[in-house]
Backbone as a printed PyTorch tensor [residue, N CA C, xyz], in Angstrom:
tensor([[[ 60.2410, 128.5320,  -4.5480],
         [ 60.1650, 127.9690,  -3.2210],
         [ 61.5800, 127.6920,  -2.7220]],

        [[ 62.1500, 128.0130,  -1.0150],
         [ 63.0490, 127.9170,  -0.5470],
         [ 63.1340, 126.4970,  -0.4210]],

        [[ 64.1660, 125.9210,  -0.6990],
         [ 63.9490, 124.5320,  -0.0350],
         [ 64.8530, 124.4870,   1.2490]],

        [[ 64.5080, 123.6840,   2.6610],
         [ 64.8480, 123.6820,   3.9080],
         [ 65.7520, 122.7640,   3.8990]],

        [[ 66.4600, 123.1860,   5.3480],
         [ 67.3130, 121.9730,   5.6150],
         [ 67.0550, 120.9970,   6.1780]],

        [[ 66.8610, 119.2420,   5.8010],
         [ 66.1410, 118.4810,   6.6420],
         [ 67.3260, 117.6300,   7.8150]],

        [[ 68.0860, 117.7520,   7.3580],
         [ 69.6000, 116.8730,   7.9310],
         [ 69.1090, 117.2330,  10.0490]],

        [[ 68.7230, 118.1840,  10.1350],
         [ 68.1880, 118.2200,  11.4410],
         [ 67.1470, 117.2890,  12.1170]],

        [[ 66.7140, 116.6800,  11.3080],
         [ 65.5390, 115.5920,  11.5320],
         [ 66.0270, 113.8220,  11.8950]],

        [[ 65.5710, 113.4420,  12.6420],
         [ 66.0220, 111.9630,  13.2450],
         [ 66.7240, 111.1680,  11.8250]],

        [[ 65.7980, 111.3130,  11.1950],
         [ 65.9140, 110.3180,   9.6190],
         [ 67.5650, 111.1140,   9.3280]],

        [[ 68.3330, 109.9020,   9.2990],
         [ 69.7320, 110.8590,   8.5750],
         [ 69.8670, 110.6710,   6.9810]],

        [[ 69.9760, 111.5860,   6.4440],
         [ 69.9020, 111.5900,   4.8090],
         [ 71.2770, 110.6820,   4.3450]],

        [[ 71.5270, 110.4530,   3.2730],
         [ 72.8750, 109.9170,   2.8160],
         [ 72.2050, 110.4680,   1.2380]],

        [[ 71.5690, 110.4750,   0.5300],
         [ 70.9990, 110.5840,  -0.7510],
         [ 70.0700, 111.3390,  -0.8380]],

        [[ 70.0060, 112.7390,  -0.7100],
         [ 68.5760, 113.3810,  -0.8130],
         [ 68.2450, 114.3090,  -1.9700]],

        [[ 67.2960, 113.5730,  -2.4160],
         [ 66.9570, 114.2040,  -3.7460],
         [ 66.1280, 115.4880,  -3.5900]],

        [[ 66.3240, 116.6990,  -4.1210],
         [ 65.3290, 118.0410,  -4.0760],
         [ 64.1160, 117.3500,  -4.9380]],

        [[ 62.9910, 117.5800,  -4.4600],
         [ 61.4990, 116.6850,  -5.3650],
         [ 60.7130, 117.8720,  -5.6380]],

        [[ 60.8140, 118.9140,  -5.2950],
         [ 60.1190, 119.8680,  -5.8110],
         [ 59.5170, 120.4310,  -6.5830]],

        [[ 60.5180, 120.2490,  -7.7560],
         [ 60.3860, 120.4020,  -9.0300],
         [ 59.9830, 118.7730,  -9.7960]],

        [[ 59.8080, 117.6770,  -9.0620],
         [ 59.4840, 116.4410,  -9.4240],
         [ 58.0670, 115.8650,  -9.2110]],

        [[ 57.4480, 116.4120,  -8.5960],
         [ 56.6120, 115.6840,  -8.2710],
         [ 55.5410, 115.2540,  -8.7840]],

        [[ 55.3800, 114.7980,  -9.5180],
         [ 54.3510, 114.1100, -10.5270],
         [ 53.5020, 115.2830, -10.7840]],

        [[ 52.1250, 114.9560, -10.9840],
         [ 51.2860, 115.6040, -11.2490],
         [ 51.4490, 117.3820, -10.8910]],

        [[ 51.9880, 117.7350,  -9.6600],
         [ 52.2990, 118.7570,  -8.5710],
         [ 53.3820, 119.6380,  -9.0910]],

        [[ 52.9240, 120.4980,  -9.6020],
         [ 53.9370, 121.8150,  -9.5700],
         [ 54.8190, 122.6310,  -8.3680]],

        [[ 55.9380, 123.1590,  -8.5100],
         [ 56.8230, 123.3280,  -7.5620],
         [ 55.7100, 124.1340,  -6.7040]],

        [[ 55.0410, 124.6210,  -6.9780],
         [ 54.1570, 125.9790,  -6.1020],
         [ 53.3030, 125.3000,  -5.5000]],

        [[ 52.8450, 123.8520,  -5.6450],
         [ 52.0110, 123.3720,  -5.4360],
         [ 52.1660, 122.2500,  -4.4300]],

        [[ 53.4960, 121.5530,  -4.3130],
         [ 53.8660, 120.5660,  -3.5200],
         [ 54.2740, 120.5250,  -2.1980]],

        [[ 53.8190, 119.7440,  -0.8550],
         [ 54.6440, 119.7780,  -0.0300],
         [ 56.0320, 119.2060,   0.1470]],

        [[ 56.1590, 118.0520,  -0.9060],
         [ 56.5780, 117.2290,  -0.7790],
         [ 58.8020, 118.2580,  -1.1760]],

        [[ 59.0010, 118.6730,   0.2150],
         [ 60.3950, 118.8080,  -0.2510],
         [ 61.7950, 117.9450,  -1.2100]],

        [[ 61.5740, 116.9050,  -0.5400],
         [ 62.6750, 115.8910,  -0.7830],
         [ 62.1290, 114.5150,  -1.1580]],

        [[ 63.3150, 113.5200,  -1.6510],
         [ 63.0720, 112.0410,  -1.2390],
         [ 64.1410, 111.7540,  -0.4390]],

        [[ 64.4210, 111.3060,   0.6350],
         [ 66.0190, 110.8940,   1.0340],
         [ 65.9570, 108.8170,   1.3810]],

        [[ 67.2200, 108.8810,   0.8860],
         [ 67.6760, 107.4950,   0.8880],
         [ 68.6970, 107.7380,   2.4940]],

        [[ 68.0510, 107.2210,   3.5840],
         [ 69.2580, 107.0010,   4.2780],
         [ 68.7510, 106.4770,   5.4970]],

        [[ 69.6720, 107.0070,   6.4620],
         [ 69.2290, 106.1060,   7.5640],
         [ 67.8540, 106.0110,   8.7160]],

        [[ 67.2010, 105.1160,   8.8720],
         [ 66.0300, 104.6520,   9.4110],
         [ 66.0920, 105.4760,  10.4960]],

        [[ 64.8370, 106.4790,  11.0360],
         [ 64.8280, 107.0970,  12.2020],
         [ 64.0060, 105.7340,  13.0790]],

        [[ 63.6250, 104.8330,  12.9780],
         [ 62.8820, 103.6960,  13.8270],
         [ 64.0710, 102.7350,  14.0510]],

        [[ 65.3120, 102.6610,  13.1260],
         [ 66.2530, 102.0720,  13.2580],
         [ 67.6340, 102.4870,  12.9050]],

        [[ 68.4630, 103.3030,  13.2030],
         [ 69.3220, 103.7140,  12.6480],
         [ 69.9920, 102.4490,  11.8240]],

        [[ 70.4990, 101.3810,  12.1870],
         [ 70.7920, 100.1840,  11.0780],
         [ 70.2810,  99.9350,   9.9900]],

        [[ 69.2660, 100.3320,   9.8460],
         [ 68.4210, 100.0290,   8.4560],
         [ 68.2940, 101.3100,   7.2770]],

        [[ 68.4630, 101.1850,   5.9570],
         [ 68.5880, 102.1890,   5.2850],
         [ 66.3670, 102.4210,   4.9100]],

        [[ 65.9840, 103.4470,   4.4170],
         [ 64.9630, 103.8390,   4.1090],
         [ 64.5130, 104.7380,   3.5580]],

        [[ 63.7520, 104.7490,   2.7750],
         [ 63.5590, 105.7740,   2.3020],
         [ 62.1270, 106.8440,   2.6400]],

        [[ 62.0260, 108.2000,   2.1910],
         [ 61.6480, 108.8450,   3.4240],
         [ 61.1660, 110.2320,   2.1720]],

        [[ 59.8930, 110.5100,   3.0050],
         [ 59.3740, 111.5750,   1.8810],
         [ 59.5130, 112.8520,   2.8930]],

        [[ 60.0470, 113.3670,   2.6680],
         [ 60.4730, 114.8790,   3.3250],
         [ 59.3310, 116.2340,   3.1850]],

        [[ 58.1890, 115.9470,   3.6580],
         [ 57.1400, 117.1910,   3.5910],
         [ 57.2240, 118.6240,   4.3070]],

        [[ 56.7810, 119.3570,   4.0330],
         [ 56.9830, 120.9670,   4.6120],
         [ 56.0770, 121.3800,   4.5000]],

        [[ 55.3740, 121.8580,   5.7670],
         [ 54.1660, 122.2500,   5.7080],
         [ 53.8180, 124.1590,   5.3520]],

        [[ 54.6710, 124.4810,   5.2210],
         [ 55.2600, 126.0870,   5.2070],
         [ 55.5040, 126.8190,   6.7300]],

        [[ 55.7210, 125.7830,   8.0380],
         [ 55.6100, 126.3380,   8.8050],
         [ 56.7110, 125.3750,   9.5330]],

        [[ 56.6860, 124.2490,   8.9230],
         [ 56.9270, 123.2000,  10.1000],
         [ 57.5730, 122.0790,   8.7350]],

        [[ 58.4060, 121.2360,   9.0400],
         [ 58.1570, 119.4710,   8.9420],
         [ 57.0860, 118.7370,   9.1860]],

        [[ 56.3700, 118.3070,   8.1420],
         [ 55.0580, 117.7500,   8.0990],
         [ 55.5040, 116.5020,   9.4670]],

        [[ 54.4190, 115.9920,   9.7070],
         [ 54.3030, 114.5920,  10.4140],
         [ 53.8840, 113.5700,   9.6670]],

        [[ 53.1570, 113.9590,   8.6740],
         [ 52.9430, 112.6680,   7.4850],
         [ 53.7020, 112.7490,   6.5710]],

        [[ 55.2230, 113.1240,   6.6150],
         [ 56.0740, 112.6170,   5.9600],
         [ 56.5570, 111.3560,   6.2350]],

        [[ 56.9020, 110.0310,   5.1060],
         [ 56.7880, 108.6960,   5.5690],
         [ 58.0520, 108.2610,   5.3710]],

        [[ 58.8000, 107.4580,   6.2300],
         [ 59.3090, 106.8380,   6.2500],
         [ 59.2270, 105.7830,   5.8930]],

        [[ 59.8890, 104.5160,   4.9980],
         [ 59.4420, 103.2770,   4.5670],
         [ 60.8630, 102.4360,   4.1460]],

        [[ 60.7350, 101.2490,   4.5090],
         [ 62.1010, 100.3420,   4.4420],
         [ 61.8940, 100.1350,   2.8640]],

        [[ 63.1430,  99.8950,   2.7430],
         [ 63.4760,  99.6590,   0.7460],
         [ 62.8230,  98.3120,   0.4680]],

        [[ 62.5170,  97.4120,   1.2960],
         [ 61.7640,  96.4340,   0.8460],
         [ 60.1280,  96.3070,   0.6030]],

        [[ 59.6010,  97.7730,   1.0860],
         [ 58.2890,  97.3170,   1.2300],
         [ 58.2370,  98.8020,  -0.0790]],

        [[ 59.2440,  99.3160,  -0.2220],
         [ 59.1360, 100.3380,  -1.4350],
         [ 58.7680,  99.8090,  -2.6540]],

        [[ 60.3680,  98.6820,  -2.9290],
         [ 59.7880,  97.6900,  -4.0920],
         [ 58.5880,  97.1670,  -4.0190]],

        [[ 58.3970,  96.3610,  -3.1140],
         [ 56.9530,  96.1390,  -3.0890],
         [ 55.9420,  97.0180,  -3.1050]],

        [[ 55.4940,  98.0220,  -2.7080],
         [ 55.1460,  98.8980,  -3.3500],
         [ 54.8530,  98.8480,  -4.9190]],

        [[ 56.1390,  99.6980,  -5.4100],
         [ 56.7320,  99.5120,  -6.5500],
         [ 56.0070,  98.3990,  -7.6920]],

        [[ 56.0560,  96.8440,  -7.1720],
         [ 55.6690,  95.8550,  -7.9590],
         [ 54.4230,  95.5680,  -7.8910]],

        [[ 53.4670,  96.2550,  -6.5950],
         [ 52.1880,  96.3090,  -6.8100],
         [ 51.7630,  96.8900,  -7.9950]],

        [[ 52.3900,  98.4220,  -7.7990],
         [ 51.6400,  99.4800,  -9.0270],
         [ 52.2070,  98.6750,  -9.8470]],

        [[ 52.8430,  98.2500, -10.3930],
         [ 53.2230,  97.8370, -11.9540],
         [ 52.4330,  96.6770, -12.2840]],

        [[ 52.1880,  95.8300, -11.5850],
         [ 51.4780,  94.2270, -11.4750],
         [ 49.7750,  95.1310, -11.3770]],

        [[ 49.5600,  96.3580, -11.0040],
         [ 48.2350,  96.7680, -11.2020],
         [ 47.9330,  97.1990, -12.6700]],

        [[ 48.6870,  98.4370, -13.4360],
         [ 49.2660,  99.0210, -14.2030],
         [ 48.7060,  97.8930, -15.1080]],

        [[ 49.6080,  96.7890, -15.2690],
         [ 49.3620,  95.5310, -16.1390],
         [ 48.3700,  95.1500, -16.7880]],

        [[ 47.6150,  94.8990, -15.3550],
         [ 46.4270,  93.7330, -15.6140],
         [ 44.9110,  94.6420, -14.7620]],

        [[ 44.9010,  95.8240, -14.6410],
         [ 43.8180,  96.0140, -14.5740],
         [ 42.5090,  96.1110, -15.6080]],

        [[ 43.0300,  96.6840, -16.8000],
         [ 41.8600,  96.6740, -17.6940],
         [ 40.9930,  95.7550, -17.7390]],

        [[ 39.9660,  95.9720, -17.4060],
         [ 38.5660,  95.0690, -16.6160],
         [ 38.4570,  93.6600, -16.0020]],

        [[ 39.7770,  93.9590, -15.2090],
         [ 40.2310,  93.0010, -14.5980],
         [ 39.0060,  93.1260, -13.3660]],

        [[ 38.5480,  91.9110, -12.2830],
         [ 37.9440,  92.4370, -11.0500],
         [ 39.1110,  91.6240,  -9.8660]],

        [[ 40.2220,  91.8110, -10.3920],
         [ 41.3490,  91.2500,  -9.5390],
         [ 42.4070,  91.4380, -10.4550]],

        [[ 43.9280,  91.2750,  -9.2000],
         [ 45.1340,  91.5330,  -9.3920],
         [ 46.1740,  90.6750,  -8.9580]],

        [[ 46.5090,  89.8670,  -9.9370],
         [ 46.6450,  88.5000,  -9.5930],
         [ 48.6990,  88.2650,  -9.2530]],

        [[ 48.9680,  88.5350,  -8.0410],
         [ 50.3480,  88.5720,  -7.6690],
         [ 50.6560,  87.0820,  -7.7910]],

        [[ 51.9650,  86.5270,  -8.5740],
         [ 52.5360,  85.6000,  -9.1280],
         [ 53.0090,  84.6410,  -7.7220]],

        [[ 53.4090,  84.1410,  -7.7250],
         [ 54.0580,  82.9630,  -6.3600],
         [ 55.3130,  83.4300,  -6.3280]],

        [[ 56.1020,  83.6670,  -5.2560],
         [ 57.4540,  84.4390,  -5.0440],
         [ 57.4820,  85.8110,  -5.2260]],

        [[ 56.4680,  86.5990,  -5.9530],
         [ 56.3280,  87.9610,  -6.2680],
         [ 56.5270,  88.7170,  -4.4490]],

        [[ 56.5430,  88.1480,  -3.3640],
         [ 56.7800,  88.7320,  -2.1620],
         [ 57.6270,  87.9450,  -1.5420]],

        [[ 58.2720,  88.5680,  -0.3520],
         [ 58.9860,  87.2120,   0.3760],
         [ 57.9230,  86.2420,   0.9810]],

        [[ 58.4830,  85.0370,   1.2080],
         [ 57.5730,  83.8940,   1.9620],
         [ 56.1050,  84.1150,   1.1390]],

        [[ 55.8340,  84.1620,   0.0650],
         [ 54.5590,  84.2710,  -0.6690],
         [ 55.1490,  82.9190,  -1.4860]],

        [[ 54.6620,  81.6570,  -1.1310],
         [ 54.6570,  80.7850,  -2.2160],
         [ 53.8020,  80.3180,  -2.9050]],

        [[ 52.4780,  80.9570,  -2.9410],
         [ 51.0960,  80.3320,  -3.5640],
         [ 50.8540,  82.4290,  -4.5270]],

        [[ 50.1030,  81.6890,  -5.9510],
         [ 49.5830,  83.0890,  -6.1570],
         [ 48.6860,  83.8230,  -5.2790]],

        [[ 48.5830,  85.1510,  -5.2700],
         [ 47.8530,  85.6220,  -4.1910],
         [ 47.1250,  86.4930,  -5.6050]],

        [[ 45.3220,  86.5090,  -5.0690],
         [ 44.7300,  87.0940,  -5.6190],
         [ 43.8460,  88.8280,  -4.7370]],

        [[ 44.4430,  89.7960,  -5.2890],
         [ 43.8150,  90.8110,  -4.7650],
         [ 42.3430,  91.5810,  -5.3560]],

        [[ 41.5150,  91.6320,  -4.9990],
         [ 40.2960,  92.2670,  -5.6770],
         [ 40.6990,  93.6370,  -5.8120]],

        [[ 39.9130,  94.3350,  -6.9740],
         [ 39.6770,  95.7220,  -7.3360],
         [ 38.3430,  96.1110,  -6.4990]],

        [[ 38.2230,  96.6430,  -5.5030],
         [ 37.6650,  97.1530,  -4.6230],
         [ 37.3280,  99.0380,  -4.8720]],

        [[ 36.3340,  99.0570,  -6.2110],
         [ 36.1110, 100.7650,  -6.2510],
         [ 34.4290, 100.7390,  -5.9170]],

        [[ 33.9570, 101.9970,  -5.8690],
         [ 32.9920, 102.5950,  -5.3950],
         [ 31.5580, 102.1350,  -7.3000]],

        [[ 31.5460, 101.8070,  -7.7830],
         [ 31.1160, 102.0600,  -9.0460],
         [ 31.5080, 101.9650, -10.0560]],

        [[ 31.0800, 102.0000, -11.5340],
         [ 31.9480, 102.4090, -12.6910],
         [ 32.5130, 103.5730, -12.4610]],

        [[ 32.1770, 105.0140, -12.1950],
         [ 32.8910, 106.0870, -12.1670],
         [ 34.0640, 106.5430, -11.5240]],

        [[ 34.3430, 105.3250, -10.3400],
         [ 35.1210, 105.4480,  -9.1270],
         [ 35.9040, 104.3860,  -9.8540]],

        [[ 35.5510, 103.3910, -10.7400],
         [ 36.6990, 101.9590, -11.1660],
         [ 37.5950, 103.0720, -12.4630]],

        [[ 36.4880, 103.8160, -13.2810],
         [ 36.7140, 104.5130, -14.3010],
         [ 38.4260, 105.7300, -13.6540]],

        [[ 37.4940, 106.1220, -12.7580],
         [ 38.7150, 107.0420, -12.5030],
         [ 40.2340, 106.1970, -12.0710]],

        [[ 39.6170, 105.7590, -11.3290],
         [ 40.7810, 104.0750, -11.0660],
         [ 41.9540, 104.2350, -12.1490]],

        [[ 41.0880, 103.5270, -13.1410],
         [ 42.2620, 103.3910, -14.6140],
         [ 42.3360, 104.4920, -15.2800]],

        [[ 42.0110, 105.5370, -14.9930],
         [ 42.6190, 106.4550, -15.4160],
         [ 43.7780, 107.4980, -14.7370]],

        [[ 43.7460, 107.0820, -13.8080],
         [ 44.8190, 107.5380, -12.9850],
         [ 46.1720, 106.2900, -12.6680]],

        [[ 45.7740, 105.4840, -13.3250],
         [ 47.1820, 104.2520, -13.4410],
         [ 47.5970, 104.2360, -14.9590]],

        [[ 46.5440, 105.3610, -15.5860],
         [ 47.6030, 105.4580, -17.2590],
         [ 47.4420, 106.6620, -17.2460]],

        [[ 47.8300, 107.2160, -15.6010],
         [ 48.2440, 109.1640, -16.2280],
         [ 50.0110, 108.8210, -16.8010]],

        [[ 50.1820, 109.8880, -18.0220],
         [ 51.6240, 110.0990, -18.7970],
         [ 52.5970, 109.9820, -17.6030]],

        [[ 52.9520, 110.6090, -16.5990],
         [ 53.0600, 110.3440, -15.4030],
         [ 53.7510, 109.3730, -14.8670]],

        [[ 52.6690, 108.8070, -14.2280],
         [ 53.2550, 107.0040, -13.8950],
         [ 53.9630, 106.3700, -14.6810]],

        [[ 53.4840, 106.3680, -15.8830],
         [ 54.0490, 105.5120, -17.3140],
         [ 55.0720, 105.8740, -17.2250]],

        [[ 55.5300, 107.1590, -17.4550],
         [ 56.9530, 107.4490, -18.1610],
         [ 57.6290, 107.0520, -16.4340]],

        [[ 57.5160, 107.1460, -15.4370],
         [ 58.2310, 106.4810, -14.2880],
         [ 58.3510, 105.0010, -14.2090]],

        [[ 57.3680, 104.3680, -14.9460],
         [ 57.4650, 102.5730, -14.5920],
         [ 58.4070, 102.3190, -15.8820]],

        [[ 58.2050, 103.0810, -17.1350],
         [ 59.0730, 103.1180, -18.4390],
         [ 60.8290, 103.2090, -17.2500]],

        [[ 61.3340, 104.5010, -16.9440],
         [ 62.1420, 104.8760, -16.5890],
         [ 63.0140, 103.1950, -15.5210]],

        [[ 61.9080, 103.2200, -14.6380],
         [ 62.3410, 102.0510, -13.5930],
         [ 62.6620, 100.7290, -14.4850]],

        [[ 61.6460, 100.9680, -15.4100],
         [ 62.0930,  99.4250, -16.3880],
         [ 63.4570,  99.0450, -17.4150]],

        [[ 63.9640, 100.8440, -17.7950],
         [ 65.4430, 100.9440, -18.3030],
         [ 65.9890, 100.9970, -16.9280]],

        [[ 65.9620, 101.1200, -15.8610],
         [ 67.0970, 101.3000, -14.7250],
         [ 67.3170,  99.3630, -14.3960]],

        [[ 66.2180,  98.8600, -14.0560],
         [ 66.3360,  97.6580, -13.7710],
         [ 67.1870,  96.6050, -14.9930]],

        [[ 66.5210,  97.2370, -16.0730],
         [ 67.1950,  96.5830, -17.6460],
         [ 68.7490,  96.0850, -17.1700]],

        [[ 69.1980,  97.6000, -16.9730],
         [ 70.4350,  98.0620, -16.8590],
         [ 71.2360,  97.3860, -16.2850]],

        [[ 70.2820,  96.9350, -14.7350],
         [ 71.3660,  96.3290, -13.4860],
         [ 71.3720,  94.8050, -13.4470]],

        [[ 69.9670,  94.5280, -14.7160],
         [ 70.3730,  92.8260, -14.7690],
         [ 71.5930,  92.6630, -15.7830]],

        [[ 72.0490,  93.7410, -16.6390],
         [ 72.7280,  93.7500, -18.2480],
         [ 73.8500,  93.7100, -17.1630]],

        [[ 74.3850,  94.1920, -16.2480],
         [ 75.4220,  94.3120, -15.0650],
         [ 75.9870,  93.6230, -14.5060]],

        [[ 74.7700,  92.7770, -14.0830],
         [ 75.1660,  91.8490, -13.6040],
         [ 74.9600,  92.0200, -11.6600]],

        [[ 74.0340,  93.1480, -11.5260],
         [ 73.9720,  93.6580, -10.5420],
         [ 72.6920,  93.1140,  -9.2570]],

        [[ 71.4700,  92.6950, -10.9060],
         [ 70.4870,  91.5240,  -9.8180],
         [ 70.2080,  90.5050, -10.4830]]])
């Protein structure tokens, strides 16, 4: 697969990773997903963001997403705080401070269709996959508290 040039697009890159060959589950033949880019906010040029770069084979997708680095981590600390404590959990219990202005625990329900729909649930939050990415994020973070960095 060719990969395109996205630097033409509102979103200005500063960091753009080729994802092609990354994409989880998704083989290069198989993905839309061109890029990840770290850079500047097309809703705000002041704000940095990060930004999934799709290709539809014809075009620049439109459901490629844009998303501020704060709601990434968050993101981020959902799946892992799910990851955790789902095993027959019927909730997902976010800690006090785990968000900004969150000072009380917040409790989220597991909301699936059935056992087969909860079943697939946890099995798709312990594909090899995810793991070895929350593993990876957990030596990167290691790293930047050993740093002195957060």
């Amino acid at each position: 697969m060719t990969l395109l040039d996205p630097r033409s697009l509102k979103h200005r890159p500063v960091v753009l990773l080729p994802y092609t060959e990354h994409d989880g589950i998704y083989d290069a033949t198989h993905t839309d997903c061109q890029y990840i880019s770290l850079g500047w906010a097309q809703y705000d040029p002041r704000q940095l963001s990060v930004k999934t770069l799709r290709h539809t084979g014809n075009r620049w997708s439109r459901q490629s997403e844009e998303i501020p680095l704060h709601r990434c981590l968050d993101a981020a600390l959902l799946i892992a705080t799910t990851v955790a404590n789902v095993k027959d959990a019927k909730c997902i219990e976010l800690e006090a401070g785990t968000l900004e202005r969150q000072e009380e625990a917040k409790k989220l329900r597991i909301e699936t269709n059935g056992d087969p729909d909860r079943t697939e649930f946890e099995r798709r939050l312990a594909e090899p996959v995810l793991l070895a990415r929350l593993r990876k994020l957990e030596d990167t973070l290691i790293a930047l508290r050993s740093a002195g960095r957060v």
